[in-house]
C-alpha positions in Angstrom: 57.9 150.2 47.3 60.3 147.5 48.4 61.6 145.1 45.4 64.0 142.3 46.3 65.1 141.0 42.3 67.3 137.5 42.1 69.9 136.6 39.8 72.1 134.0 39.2 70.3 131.0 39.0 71.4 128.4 36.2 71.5 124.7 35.1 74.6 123.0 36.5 76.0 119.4 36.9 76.2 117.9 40.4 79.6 118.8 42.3 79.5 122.0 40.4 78.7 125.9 41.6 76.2 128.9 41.4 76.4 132.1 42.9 72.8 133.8 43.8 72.6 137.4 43.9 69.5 139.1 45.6 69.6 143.1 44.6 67.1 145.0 47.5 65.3 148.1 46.5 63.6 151.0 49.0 64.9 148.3 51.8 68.2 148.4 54.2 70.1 145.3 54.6 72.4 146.7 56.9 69.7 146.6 60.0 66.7 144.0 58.7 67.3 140.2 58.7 67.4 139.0 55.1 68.2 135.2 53.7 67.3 132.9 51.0 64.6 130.1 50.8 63.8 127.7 48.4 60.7 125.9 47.4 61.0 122.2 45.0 58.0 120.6 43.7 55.6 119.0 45.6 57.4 120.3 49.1 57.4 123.1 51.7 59.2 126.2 51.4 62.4 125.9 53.8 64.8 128.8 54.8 68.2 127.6 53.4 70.3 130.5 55.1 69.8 134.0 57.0 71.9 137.0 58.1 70.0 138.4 61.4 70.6 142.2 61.8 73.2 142.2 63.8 75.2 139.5 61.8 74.2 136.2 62.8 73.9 133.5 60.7 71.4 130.6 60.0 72.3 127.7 57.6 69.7 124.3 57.5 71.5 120.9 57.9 71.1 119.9 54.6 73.7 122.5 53.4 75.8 123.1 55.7 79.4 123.4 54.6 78.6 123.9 50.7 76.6 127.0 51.2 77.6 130.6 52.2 75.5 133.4 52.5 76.8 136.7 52.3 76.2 140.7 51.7 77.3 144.2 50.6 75.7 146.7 52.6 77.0 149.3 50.4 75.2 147.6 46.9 72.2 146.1 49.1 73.0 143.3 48.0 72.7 139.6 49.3 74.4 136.3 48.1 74.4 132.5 48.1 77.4 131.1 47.2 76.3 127.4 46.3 79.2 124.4 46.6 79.2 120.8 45.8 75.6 120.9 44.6 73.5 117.8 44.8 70.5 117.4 42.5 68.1 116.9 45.6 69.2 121.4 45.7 66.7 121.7 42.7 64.2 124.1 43.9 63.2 127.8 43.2 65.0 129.9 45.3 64.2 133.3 47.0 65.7 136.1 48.5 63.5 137.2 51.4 63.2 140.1 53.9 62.1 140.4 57.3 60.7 143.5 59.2 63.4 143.7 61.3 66.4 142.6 62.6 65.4 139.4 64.1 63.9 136.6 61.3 61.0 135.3 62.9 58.4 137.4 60.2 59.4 137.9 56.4 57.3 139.9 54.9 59.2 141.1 51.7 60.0 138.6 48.4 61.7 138.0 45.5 60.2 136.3 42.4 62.2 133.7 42.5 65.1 132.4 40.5 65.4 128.2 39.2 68.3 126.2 40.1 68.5 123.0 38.4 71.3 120.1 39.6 71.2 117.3 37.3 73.2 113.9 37.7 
């Protein structure tokens, strides 16, 4: 059974840093697309940042330049290195896999970790 588990996820002040960590069981990151999403009250889930298979990367508008996504094939595991964090970033975030290398169908989740940005 595939298990994606989060870490990471804190209560900072704004300008400060997190670091996600998304830990993958019975799934490869090496060939799938994988990325993080996040979900705030009372809005849509958006995809914040993707790794496709093949190494290309997605990053929405809204945090580009203060977030990084990254992974270690070898620990399966997938990160979001968060910068300069606003308090409009609260949200739950999750780690999210696709079926295959492109990231047009994620079928696999995380539970969800809370980051919380206050002023």
């Amino acid at each position: 059974q595939v298990q994606l588990v989060e870490s990471g996820g804190g209560s900072v002040q704004a300008g400060g840093s997190l670091r996600l960590s998304c830990t993958a069981s019975g799934y490869t990151y090496s060939s799938n697309c994988i990325g993080w999403f996040r979900q705030a009250p009372g809005k849509e889930r958006e995809k914040v940042a993707s790794v496709g298979g093949y190494g290309d990367t997605y990053y929405a508008d809204s945090v580009k330049g203060r977030f990084t996504i990254s992974k270690d094939n070898a620990k399966n595991t997938l990160y979001l290195q968060m910068n300069s964090l606003k308090p409009e970033d609260t949200a739950i975030y999750y780690c999210g896999g696709a079926d295959s290398w492109a990231c047009d169908n994620f079928v696999y989740w995380g539970q969800g970790t809370q980051v919380t940005v206050s002023s």
